[in-house]
N, C-alpha and C positions, 0 to 999 in steps of 0.2 A: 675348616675349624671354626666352630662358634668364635667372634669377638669376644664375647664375654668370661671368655674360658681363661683360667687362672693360669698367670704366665710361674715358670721354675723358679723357684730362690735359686742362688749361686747354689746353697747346699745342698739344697735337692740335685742340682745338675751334676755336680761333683760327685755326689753317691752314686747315682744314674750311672754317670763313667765310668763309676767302677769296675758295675760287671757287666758292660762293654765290650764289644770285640776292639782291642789297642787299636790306635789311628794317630795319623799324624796332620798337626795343623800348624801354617808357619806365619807370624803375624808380620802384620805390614801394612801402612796406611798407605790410602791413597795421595797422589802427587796434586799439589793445584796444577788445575787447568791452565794451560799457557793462553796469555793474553794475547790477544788477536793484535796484531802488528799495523800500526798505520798505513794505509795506501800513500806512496811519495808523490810530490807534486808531479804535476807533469810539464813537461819543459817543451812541448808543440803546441800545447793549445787542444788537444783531445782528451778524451775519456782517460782516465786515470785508470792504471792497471786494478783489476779487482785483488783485495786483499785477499794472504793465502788463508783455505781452509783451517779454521780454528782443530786446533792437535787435541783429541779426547784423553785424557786421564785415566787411565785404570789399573785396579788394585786387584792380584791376584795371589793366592795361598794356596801351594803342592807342598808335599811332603814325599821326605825323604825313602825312596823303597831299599828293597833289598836283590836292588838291580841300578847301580849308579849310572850306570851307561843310557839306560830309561831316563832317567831324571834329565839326565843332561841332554837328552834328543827333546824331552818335551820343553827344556827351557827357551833352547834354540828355534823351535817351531813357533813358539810362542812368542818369542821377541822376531820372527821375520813375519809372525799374520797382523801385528802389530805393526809393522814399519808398511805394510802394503794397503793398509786400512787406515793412516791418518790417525793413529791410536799408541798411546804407550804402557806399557805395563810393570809395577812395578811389582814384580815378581816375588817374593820371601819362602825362604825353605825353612823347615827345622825338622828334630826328631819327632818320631811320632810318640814317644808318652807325654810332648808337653800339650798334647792336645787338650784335653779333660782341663789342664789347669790354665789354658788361652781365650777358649772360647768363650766362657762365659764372661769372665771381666769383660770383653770386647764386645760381645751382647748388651751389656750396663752400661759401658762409655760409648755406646756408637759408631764403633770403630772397625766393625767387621770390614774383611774386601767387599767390593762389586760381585766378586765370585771365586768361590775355593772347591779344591778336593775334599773330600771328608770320608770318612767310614760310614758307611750306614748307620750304625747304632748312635753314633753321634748327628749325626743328619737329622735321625727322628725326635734326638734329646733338642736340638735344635728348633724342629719345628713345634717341639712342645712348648716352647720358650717363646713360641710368636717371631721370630726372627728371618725367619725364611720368607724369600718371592716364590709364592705358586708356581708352576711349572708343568701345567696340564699340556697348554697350547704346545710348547715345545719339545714337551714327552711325542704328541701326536706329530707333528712337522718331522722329526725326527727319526723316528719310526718309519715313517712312511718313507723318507728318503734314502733308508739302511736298510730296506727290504725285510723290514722288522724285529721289533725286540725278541731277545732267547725267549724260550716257555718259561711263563710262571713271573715273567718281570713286571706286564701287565696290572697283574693283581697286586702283586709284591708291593708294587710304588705307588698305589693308589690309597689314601688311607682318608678314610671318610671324605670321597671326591677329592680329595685335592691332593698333586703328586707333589710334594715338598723337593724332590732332589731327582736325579735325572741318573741310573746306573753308569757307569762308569769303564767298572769290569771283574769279573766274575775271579775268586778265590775257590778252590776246594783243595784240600788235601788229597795225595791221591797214594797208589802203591808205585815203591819205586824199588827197587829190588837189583839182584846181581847176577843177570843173564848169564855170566857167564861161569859162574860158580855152577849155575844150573846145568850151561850146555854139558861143560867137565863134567859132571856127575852123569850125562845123558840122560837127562831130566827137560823133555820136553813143557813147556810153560804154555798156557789157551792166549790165544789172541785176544786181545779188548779185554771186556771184565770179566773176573776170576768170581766163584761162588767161596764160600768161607769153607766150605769141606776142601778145594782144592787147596786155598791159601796155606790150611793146616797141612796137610799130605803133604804136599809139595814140597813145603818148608821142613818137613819133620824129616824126608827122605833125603834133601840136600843138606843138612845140620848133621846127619848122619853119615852120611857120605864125608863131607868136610874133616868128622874125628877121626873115619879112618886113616884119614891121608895124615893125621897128626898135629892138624891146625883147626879146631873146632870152631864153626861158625855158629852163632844163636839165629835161633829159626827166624823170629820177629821182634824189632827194635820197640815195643809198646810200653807204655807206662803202667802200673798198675797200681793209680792214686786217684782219688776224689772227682778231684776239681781237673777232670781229664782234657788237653790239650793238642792232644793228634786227632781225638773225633774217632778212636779206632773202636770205643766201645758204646758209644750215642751210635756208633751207624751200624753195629752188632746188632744193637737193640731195635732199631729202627727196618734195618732189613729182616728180622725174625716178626715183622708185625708188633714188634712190644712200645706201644705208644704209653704216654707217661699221662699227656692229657687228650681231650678227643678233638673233635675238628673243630667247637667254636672256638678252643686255646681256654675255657674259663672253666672246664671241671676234669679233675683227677680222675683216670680211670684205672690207672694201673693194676692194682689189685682185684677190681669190682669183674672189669671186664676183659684185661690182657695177662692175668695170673699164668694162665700155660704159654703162653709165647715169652714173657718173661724167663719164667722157668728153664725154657730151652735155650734162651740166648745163654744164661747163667751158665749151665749144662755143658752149652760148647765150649764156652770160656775154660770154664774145669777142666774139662778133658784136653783142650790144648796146654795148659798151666802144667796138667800132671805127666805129660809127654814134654817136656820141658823145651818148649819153644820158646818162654821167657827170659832174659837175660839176669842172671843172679840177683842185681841191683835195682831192676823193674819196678818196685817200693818206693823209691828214692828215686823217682823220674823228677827231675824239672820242666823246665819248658822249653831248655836246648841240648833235653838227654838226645835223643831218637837223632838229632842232628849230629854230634859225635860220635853216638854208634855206627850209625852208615857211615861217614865222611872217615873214620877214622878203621872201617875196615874189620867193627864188631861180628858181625851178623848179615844175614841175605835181604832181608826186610824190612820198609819201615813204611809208615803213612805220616805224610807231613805234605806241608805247603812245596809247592815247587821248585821253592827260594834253595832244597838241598842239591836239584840237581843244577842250577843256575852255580850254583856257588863249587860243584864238585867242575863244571865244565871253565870255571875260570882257575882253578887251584889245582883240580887235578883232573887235566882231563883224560887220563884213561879211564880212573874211575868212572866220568860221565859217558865214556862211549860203548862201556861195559855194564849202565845202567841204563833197565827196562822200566816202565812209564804204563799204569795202567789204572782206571778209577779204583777205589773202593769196592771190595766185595760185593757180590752180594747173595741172599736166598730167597723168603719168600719175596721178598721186595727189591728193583735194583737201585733206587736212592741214595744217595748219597748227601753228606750236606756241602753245602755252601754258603758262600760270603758274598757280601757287596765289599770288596777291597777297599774301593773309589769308587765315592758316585760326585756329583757335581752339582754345588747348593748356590744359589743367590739370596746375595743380601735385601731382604724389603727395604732396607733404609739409602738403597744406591741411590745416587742421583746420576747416575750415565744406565740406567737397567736397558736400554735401546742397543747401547755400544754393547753391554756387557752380554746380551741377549747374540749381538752376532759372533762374539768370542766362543759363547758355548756352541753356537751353532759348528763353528769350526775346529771345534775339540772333537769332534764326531766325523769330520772328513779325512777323505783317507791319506791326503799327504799330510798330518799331524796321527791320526790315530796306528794307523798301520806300521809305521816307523818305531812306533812307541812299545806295541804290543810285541813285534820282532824282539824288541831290546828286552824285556823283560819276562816276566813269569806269568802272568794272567790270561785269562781267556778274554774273548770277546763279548759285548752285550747283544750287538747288534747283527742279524743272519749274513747281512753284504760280506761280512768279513770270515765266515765260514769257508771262503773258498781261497783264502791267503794260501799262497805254498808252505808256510810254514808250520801247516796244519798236516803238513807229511810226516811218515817218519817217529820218530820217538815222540814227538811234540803232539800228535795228533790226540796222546788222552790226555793232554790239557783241555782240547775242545771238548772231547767225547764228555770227561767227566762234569763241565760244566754245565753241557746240556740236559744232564739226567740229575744234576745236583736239583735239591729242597732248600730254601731258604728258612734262615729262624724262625720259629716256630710251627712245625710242619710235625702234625698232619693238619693244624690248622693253616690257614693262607699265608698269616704272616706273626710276629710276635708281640707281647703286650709286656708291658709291668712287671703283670705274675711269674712269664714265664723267663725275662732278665734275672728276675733274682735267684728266682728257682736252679737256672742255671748256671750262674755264676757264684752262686753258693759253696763256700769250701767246704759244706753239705751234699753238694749237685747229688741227685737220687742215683744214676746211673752208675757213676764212678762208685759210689760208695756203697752200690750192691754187687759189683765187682770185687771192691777190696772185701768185703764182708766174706764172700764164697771164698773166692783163692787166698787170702790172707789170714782173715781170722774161723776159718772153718766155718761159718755156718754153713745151714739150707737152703739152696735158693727160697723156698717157702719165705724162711723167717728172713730173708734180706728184703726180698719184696714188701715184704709187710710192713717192716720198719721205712723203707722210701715212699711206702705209701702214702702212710703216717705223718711225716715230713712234708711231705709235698703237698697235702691236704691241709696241715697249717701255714703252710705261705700262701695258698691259692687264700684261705679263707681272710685273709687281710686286703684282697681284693675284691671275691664276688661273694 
């Protein structure tokens, strides 16, 4: 990044956060340094015992997931790599929406840690802000001792040469569904990823089977609003070939060049809608509808973060041993998207970056990271950890799907500006040529046209 380059107002950063993927950052300053302790006289007449090594100081920021048992295995790993290193940490949790409204004041006062978790999206709003320590050398060191990053991190964390934050671990929403409503039906389910023809049949045939037995099941838990939140109609579109911009990320093609892959994705959508796979109240999706439909025994189907079956195996686990585990659809394409949950940023303004350099270093080893990923929901960044046992079994399309997952902004490399706002627009083009077809009757034609339209005046406020 040019020196010269114009650092975030607070209110820039704060709008930025908005349409953000949520993250969590917990403040906390560092401790002073402990005074180095006098060497005691000596009482023979020799060399006087050398004084003990001076204790480093370090400040560190996780946040809170939606896996406590995680949390608490990385606190504990982290206060014993710290007592075996001559090092202490002063550790801070919070939730994650106080993120957006932490980071920036502690950017202005100085006061960042040595080194935090953070969301990607905030990572990059970070590095736009000048606030970040480079992080190439320990991208490469890193890598190479983890038998290498997933596909596509490479490019992903590299943003004009210099990699600001270091991935952490892969998010994607996936399919998780009710084996065994399927097997009682004799409805055999495809191993790994499903195509969107099967996901519809499948589901249409077991929702139907479900009425007659007197207790109707909804095909699939999906929202059908806007500003869409399970990803279930961005990867509709995405796998139909219907890109919105092209691959430099800076011109709208929707209409010009992707009008019939559009079309079809629309198409599918309808024809599932009008076979009533939708759940009545689909309109009126939040953003922890799809998590009460499944958990509460709606419906056979839903695509959400993995945090539903985490949460179904500590509350109810039969439901969890009766829930099947599988990426995102897909047809012309098998993509899916993904997230940086957690990646890991240092402060430029540390004064221990040596120490804090070998704490990250030890975030990445496997008695800290492996322990961690067990506990929780998330895939792995690094290949060494592809061959964990817990990659057996229902758990395995955590892996599967994050290695096929696309990162924001894709089909270009990575995301910019345009395409933040574009999508976190309570406009978003996708959503709301969804709602347009199934809800208010139009055309696909005329939904396309009008997110064209839209999307060609946000882009045009940047290139």
């Amino acid at each position: 990044m040019s020196v010269s380059q114009k650092k975030l107002s607070r209110r820039d950063f704060l709008r930025s956060s908005a349409v953000a993927a949520a993250g969590v950052l917990l403040v906390g300053c560092a401790a002073p340094a402990a005074a180095p302790q006098a060497a005691p006289a000596s009482s023979g007449g020799g060399e006087a015992p050398a004084a003990p090594a001076e204790t480093t100081a370090l400040s560190f920021w996780m946040w809170n997931t939606f896996a406590p048992e995680a949390d608490e295995i990385m606190q504990t790993k982290l206060n014993e790599w710290a007592a075996a290193n001559n090092a202490t940490i002063d550790i801070s949790r919070d939730a994650d929406p106080n993120m957006a409204q932490k980071v920036m004041p502690s950017i202005e006062a100085g006061t960042l840690p040595d080194a935090m978790f953070i969301n990607g999206g905030v990572a990059l709003q970070m590095h736009d802000a000048q606030a970040l320590e480079p992080l190439n050398d320990l991208f490469t060191e890193i890598g190479e001792a983890h038998g290498g990053w997933q596909p596509r991190l490479d490019t992903f964390s590299n943003r004009g040469g210099v990699v600001p934050f270091l991935p952490y671990s892969i998010d994607t929403p996936m399919v998780q569904f009710r084996k065994d409503v399927f097997a009682d039906a004799g409805i055999t389910v495809p191993e790994g990823q499903w195509t969107w023809d099967e996901t519809r049949d499948l589901c249409v045939q077991a929702s139907q089977w479900s009425e007659d037995q007197g207790s109707k099941l909804w095909g699939w838990g999906f929202g059908i609003v806007k500003l869409t939140h399970d990803g279930w109609c961005s990867d509709l579109f995405r796998n139909y070939g219907a890109d919105v911009w092209d691959e430099t990320g800076e011109k709208i093609i929707l209409a010009d060049e992707k009008m019939a892959e559009a079309v079809a994705a629309l198409e599918f959508a309808k024809d599932a809608y009008d076979q009533g796979l939708f759940p009545p109240d689909a309109a009126a999706y939040d953003y922890a509808a799809n998590n009460k439909f499944y958990l509460e025994k709606q419906g056979l189907l839903v695509i959400n973060a993995a945090s539903i079956y985490v949460a179904a195996q500590a509350n109810d686990p039969e439901l969890a041993e009766n829930t099947g585990l599988a990426p995102k659809p897909k047809a012309l394409r098998d993509t899916t998207d993904a997230s940086l949950r957690y990646t890991v940023v240092m402060s430029n303004k540390s004064k221990e970056k040596e120490k804090a350099s070998d704490l990250v270093r030890a975030l990445f080893d496997s008695e800290i990271y492996a322990p961690w990923l067990e506990a929780g929901f998330v895939a792995n960044v690094l290949s060494e950890y592809d061959a964990l046992p817990m990659w057996t079994g229902t758990r395995k399309a955590f892996n599967l799907a994050a290695q096929i997952g696309s990162y924001p902004g894709y089909p270009a490399p990575f995301d910019n500006a345009a395409i933040s706002e574009l999508s976190g627009s309570p406009d978003s083009p996708i959503g709301s040529m969804v709602v347009r077809v199934l809800i208010d009757g139009w055309s696909p034609e005329e939904a396309v046209a009008e997110a064209d339209e839209f999307s060609k005046r946000v882009f045009s406020k940047y290139f």
